[in-house]
N, C-alpha and C positions, 0 to 999 in steps of 0.2 A: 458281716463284720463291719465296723466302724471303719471309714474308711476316710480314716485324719490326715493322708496324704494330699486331699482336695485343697487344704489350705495354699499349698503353693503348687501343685501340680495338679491338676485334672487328669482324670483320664482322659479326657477329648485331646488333651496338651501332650501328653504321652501318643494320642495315635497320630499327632500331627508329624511330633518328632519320628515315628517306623517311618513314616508317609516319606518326610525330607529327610532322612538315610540312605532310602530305597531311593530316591531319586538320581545317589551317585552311581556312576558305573554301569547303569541299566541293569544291578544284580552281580557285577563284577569287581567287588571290592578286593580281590588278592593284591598279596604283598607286593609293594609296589604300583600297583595301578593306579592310574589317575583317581579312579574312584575313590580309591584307600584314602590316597594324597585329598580328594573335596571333603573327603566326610571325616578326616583329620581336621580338615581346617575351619569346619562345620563346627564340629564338638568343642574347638577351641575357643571360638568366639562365642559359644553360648557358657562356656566357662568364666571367658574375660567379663560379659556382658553382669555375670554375679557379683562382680567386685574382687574375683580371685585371679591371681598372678598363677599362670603357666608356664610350666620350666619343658622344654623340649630339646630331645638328642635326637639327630639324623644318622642315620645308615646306610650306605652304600653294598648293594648286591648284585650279583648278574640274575637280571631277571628273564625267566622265559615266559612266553604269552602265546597262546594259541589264537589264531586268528579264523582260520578256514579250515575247514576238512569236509572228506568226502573217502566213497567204497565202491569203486564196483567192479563186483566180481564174474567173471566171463561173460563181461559184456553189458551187465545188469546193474543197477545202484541199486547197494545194500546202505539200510538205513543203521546210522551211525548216532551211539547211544551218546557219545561224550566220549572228547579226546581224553587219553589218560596224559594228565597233565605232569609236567616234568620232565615226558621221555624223551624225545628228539623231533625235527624238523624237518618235513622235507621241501621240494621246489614246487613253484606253482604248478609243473606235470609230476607229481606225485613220484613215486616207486611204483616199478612193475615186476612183478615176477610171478614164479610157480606157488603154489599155494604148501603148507606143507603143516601135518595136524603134529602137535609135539605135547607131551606132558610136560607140568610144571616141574622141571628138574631142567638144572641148567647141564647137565651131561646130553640130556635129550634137544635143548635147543642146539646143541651142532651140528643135530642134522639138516636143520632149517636156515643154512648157512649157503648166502645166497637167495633164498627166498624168502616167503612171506610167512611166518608162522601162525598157526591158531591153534590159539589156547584155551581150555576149560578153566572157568573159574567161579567150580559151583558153592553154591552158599553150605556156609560151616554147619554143620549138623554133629561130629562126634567129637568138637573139643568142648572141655566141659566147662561151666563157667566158675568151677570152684578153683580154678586156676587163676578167673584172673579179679575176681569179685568174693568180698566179705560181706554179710551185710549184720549191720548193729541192728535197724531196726524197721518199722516201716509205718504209715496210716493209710488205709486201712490194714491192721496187721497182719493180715492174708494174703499182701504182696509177696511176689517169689522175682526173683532174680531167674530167668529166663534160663533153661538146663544145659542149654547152648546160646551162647550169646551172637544172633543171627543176623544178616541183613548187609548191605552194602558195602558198609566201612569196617566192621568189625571184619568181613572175610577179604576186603581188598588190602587189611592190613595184614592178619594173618599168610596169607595167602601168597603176597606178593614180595613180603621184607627181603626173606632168606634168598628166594631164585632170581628176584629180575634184573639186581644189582650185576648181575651175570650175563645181561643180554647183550651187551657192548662188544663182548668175546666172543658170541657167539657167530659175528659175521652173518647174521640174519638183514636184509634188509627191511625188517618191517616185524609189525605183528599185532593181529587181532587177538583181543580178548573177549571169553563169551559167557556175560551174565549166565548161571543156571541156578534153577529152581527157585527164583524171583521173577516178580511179573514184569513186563514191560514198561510197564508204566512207573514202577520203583525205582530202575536203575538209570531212567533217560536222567540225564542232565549231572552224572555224577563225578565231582569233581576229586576223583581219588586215584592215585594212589597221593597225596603229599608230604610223607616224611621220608620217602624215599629222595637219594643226591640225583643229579642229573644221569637219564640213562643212554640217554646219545642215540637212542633208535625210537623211529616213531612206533605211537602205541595207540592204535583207539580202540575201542567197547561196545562192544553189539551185544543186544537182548539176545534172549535165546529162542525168540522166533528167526530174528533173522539168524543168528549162530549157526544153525540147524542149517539153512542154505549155503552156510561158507566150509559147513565141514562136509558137505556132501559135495562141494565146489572139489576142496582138498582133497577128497578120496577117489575124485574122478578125473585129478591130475590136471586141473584147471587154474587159469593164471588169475593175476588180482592187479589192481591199480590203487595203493594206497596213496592218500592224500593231507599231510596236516600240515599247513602253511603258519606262519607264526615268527616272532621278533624273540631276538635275543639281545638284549639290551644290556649293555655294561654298565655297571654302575648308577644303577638305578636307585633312587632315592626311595628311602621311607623313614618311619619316624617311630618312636615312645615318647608319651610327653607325661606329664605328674602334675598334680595341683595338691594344692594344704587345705585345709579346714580346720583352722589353730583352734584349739579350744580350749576352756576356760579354766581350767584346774591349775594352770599351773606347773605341768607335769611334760617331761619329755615322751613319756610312754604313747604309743600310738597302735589303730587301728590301720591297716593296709585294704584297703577296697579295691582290687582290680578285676581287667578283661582287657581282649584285646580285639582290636580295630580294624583284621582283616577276616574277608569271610565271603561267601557267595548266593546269602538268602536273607531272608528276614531275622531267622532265628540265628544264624551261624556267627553275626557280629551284632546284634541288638543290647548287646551287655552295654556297651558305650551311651544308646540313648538312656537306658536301666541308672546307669551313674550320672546323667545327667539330672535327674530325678530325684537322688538320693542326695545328690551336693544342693538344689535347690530348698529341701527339706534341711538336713543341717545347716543351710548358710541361715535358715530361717530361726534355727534349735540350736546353736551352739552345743555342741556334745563338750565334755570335762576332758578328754583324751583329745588330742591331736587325730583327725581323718589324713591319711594319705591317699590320693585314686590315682590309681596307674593307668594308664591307660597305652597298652603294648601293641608292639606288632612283630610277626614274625612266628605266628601262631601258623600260618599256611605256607611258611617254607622253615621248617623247624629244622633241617639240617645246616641251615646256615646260622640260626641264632637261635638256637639253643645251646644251653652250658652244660656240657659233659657227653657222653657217649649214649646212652640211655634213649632208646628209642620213645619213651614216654615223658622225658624231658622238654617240658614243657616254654614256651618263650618269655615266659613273666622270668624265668632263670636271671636272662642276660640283662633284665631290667633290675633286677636284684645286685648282679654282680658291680655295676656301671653306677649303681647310687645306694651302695653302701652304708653312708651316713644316714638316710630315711630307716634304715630297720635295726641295726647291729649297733646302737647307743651313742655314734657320734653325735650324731645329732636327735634323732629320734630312737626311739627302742619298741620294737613293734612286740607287744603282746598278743596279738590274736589279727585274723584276717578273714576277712569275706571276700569271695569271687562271684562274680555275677555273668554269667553267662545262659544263651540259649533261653530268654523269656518267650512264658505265652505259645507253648509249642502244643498244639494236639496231637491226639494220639493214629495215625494211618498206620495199616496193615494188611497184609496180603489174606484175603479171604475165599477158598475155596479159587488160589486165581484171581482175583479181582483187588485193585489195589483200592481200597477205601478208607472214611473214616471209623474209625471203631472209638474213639471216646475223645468229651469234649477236652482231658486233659490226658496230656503223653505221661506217663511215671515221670517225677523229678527225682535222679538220681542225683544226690548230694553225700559229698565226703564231709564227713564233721571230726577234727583231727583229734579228738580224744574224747571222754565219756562224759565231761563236764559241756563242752562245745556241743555233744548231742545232747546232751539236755537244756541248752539256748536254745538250739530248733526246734526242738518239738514245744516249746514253751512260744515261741515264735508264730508257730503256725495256727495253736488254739484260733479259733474262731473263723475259719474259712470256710470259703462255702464249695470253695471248688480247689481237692484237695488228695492227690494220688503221688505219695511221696516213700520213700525210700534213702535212708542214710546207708553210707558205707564206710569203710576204715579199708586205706592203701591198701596191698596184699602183693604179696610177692614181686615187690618191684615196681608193680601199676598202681598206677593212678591217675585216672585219665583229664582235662580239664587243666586250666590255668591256676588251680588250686594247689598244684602238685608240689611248682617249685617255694610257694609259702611253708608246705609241709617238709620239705628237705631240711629245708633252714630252725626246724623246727617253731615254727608259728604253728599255733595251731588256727584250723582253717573250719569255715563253713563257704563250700563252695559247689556250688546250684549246676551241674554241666548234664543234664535232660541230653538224650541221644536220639530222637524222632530217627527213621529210616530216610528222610527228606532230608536233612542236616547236612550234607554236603554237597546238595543238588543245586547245581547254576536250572533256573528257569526259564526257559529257552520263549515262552512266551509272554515275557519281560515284568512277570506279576511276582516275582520273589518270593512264589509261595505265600503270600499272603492269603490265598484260599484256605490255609490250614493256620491262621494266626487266632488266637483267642487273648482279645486284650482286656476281657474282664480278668484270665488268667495272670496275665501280663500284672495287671495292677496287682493282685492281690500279692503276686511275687515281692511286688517293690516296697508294698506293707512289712511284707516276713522280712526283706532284708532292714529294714529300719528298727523295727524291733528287735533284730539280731543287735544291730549296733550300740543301739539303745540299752539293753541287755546287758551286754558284753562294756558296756564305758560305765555301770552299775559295779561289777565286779571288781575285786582286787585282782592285780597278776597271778597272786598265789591258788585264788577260787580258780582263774585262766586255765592253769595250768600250761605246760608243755605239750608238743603236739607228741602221739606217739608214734612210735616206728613204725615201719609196715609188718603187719601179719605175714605169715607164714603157712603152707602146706596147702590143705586142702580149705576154701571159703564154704562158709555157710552162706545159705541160698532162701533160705525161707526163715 
């Protein structure tokens, strides 16, 4: 494909920008962290450096951080996949107690009341994914939507929403969780559960190699030493910040560009470097519609800033609610939005046991909020050379990505949120997963979204259209 993005971006310039991202935080950009806070102030100035005025709102949160942890059980250190982050704290001598095996049901955690509980928490295999996935369309049109939607995040959200809100009652001192039927090497480093509130007892994650030694531990009435050291900070700062791209028509109508700023990998906040990219090229191209780019946080603690009850309620919401005037005709009137999230992601998967790569590109699942919006993208995408995509429409309440809360509001949306099984994995050997980054992929992404823009500031509102509601019942899969 023609690759007219060179004029003001290079690719070389785009892998400079992963490079100085991935420098904040050593790979720890969560809400609230300093990381967050450098690479906030990072994207800012290469905003101001275009000649554009940045408008920023701060947030105050109690923030939790994990510092240290550690496992060992009768006597032995068990290797410790990743704190589960949000649950509770303990002292630098850990928790000690009797070990005690419990099913995920919180009538069964009271018996591990006083002890340490372990818990199975094997990968989803019999929900189906017509529950929570539609799909419009695909390239190559032999994509399927996965018959169980499998793999870290989808089963630690499933998994975890309904019972562990419950563990605080349980009077459990502690409790292990244990990856099953995922390889070891998939789950190390995974930063989930995070839409769950604070759970007040600590919680870490062991493979199911090690698991396998902690529930033979429990069954033979054996003690444990749990360990997750970590800071609860009050009123912890963080930030959303927005910039313009006035454009030339004349017209209050506008496009909304956003993503958001906190995350724990390469792929998980690179939307940010993506938008820098894209405001370079419009600052260059003046579009006829007003650009807005959001640029949000509160994406990795969505219980404190997200707007409404809705566990898929997304944090671009409370950026909506707080600057009104950019989308609902005070001041601007937003027709259509793009979300930019998760570029350049390959595809790893668990093989016969072995976690590897299986393709140079991960499926791009994208929501496109009504039948005109998919036909931008697929018009968008013409001419790539590296290209394994999948559009979808809400459904039954979901909609996963930053796209979500543009679709409430009815904007309609093309919003890029790719799900790699790495996607919420902190890197523990400080590389950010960049061994799975593809930045020819990367670019060609920030091609489609320019041409979406381009597209779409072509259109009248009325061609736009509205976005539509979410489907219902059962999704189509293929």
């Amino acid at each position: 494909m023609e690759l007219f993005l060179d004029e003001v971006t290079s690719k070389e310039r785009v892998i400079d920008d992963m490079n100085r991202m991935n420098s904040f935080g050593g790979g720890d950009r969560l809400t609230g962290t300093q990381g967050q806070r450098d690479y906030c102030e990072w994207l800012k100035s290469e905003i101001r450096a275009m000649g554009i005025d940045v408008v920023s709102k701060q947030y105050t949160f109690d923030r939790w951080g994990a510092k240290d942890w550690s496992l060992t059980v009768d006597g032995s250190p068990v290797r410790v996949s990743s704190p589960f982050h949000y649950s509770g704290l303990t002292g630098e001598d850990g928790v000690t107690a009797k070990l005690c095996a419990v099913c995920n049901d919180p009538l069964d955690f009271l018996r591990a009341r006083g002890k340490i509980a372990v818990c199975h928490i094997k990968n989803l295999s019999l929900i189906s994914s017509k529950v929570a996935f539609n799909k419009r369309n695909s390239l190559p049109h032999d994509l399927e939507v996965e018959k169980s939607y499998r793999g870290p995040v989808s089963t630690s959200f499933v998994k975890t929403l309904l019972t562990f809100p419950f563990l605080r009652m349980s009077g459990m001192k502690g409790m292990i969780c244990v990856w099953e039927d995922m390889s070891d090497a998939m789950v190390e480093g995974q930063c989930l559960n995070f839409i769950l509130s604070y759970l007040g007892v600590p919680v870490l994650w062991v493979n199911e190699t090690e698991g396998k030694k902690v529930f033979a531990a429990a069954k033979a009435g054996k003690s444990a030493t749990l360990r997750l050291t970590g800071e609860l900070e009050k009123d912890a700062v963080t930030e959303s910040f927005h910039a313009v791209i006035e454009g030339t028509g004349g017209t209050d109508e506008a496009i909304i560009v956003n993503t958001h700023t906190d995350g724990c990998n390469f792929s998980e906040e690179n939307g940010g470097v993506g938008m820098l990219a894209l405001m370079r090229w419009f600052k260059a191209h003046p579009p006829k519609r007003n650009l807005v780019f959001a640029f949000v946080t509160g994406h990795f603690r969505l219980p404190v800033f997200r707007v409404g009850v809705m566990t898929s309620n997304q944090a671009t919401g409370r950026w909506l609610k707080d600057n009104k005037e950019l989308w609902n005709g005070e001041k601007y009137k937003a027709v259509a939005g793009c979300s930019v999230e998760h570029l350049g992601c390959t595809e790893w998967k668990d093989v016969d046991g072995v976690y590897q790569k299986t393709n140079d590109v991960d499926v791009e699942l994208v929501y496109t909020g009504n039948k005109n919006m998919d036909a931008v993208y697929y018009e968008a995408v013409k001419g790539r050379e590296r290209l394994r995509t999948m559009t979808l429409r809400g459904h039954n309440t979901m909609h996963f990505g930053e796209g979500q809360p543009l679709s409430k509001k009815g904007i309609p949306e093309i919003a890029l949120v790719t799900a790699p099984d790495y996607l919420c994995s902190v890197d523990y050997t400080g590389g950010s997963h960049m061994d799975k980054f593809n930045a020819d992929l990367m670019y060609e992404q920030l091609h489609t979204f320019v041409r979406c823009i381009e597209i779409l500031d072509g259109m009248s509102r009325k061609e736009i259209g509205r976005s539509q509601p979410y489907s219902v019942g059962l999704g189509r899969l293929k």
